[in-house]
C-alpha positions as CSV (number, residue, x, y, z in Angstrom):
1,X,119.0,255.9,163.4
2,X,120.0,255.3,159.9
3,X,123.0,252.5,160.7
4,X,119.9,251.0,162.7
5,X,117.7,251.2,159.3
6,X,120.4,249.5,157.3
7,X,121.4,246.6,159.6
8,X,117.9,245.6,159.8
9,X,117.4,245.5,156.1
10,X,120.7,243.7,155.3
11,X,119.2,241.1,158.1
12,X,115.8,241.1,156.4
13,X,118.2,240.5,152.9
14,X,120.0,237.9,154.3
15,X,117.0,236.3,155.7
16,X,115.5,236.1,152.4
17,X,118.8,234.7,150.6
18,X,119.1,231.8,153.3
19,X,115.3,230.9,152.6
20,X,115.8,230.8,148.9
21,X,119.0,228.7,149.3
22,X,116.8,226.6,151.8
23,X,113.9,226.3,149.4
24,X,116.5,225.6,146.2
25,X,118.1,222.8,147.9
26,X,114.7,221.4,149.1
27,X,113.9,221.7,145.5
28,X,116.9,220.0,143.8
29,X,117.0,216.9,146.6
30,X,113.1,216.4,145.6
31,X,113.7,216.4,141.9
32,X,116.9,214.2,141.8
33,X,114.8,211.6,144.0
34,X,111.9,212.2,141.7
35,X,114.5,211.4,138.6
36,X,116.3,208.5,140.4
37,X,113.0,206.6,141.4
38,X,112.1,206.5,137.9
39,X,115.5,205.1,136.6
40,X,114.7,201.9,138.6
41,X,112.7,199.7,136.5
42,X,115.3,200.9,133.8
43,X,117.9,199.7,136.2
44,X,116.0,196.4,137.0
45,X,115.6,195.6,133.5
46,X,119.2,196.0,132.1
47,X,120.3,194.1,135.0
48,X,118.1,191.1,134.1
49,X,119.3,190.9,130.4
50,X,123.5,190.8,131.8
51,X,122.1,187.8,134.0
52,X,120.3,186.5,130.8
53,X,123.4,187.1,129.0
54,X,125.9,185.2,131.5
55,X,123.4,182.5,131.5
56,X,123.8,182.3,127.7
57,X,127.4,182.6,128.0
58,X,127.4,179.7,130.4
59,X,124.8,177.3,128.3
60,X,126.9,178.2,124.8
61,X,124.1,180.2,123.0
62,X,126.3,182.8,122.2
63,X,123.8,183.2,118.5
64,X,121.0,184.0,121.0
65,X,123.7,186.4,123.4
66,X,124.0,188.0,119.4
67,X,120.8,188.0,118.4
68,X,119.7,190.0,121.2
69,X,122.7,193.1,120.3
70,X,121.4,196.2,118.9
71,X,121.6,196.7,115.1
72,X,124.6,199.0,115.5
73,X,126.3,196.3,117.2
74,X,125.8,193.7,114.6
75,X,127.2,196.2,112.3
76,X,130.3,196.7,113.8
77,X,131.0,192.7,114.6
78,X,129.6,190.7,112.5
79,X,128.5,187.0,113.7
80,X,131.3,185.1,113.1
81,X,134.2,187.5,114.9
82,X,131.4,187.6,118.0
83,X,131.2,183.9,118.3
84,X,135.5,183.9,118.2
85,X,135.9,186.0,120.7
86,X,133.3,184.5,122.9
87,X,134.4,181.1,122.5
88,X,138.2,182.2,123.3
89,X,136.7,184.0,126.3
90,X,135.2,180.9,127.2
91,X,138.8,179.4,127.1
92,X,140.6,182.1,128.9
93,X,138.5,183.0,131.6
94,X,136.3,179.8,132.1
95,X,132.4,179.0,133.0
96,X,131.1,182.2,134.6
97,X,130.3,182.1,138.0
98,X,128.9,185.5,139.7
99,X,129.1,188.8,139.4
100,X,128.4,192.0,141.5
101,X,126.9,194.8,139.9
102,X,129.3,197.9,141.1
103,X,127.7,201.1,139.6
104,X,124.6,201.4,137.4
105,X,124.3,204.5,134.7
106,X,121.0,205.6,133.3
107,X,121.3,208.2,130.4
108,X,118.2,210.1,129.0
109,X,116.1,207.1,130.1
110,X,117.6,205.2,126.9
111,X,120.8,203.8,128.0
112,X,122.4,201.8,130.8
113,X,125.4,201.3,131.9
114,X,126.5,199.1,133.9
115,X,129.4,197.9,135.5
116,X,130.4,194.5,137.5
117,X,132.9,192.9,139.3
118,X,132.4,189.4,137.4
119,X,134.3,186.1,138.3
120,X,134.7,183.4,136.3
121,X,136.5,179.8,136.9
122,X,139.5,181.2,136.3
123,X,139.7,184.9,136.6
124,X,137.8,187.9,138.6
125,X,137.8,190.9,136.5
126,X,135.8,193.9,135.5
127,X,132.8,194.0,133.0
128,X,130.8,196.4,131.5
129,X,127.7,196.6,129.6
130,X,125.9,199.2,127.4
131,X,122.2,198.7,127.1
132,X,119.9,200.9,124.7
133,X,116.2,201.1,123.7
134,X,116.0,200.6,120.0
135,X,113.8,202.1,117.5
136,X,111.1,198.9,118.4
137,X,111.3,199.7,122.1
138,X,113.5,197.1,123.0
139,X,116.2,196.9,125.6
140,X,119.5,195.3,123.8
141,X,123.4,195.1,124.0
142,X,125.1,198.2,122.6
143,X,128.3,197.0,123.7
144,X,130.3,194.8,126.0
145,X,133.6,195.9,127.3
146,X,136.4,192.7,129.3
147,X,138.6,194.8,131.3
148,X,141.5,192.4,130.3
149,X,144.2,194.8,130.9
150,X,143.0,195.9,134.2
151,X,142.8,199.6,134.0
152,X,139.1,199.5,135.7
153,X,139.9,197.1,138.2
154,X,142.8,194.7,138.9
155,X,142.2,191.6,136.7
156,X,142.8,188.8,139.5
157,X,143.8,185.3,138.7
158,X,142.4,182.1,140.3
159,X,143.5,179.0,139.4
């Protein structure tokens, strides 16, 4: 009579831990679709300035592709070095042509990272992009990475 006792309440207890790791994991798949749904617009918007910014690229308005960088930025390349660089991009890589975005990266709902596969006339290689929301609210570059040495992706030559 006792074993009889005990085995049903170790059922009952096990019952009652399989619920809760039901309900938990219920709970957590909720939440993290509650959290991800939010990130879009986030998303949507930090994608819009990279195409704003390879439009810029493309047109030669690299002052406006700088003017749009977050303070911090501008503090750690000032105008002149940004427009070099850009410009010997320009000559190294060529007109930019498309890009796939290949992973997005919202943190604290204040900056984006995001990652793409980005081909130009001459080479395909990976970019990345840092956006943040400054103290006005505003979406701009934190940083821009060239993976020119190919440890994020192999760097593929094209013509």
């Amino acid at each position: 009579m006792f074993i009889r006792v005990v085995g049903v309440m170790m059922n009952k207890n096990k019952l009652t831990i399989l619920i809760i790791v039901v309900m938990a994991f219920i709970l957590f798949r909720y939440m993290f679709s509650v959290i991800f749904k939010n990130d879009k617009p986030l998303r949507k918007e930090a994608e819009n300035k990279v195409s704003l910014f390879q439009s810029l690229y493309n047109s030669q308005h690299l002052d406006k592709i700088y003017n749009e960088s977050c303070d911090d930025f501008q503090q750690a390349t000032p105008r002149d070095e940004f427009l070099s660089i850009m410009n010997g991009k320009m000559e190294v890589f060529g007109e930019f042509e498309h890009s796939t975005l290949l992973h997005s990266n919202v943190i604290n709902s204040k900056k984006i990272i995001l990652s793409y596969r980005t081909t130009y006339k001459y080479y395909s290689l990976i970019e990345e992009f840092i956006y943040n929301y400054n103290d006005k609210k505003d979406l701009c570059l934190q940083s821009f990475y060239i993976d020119d040495s190919g440890k994020r992706g192999n760097v593929i030559k094209l013509k």
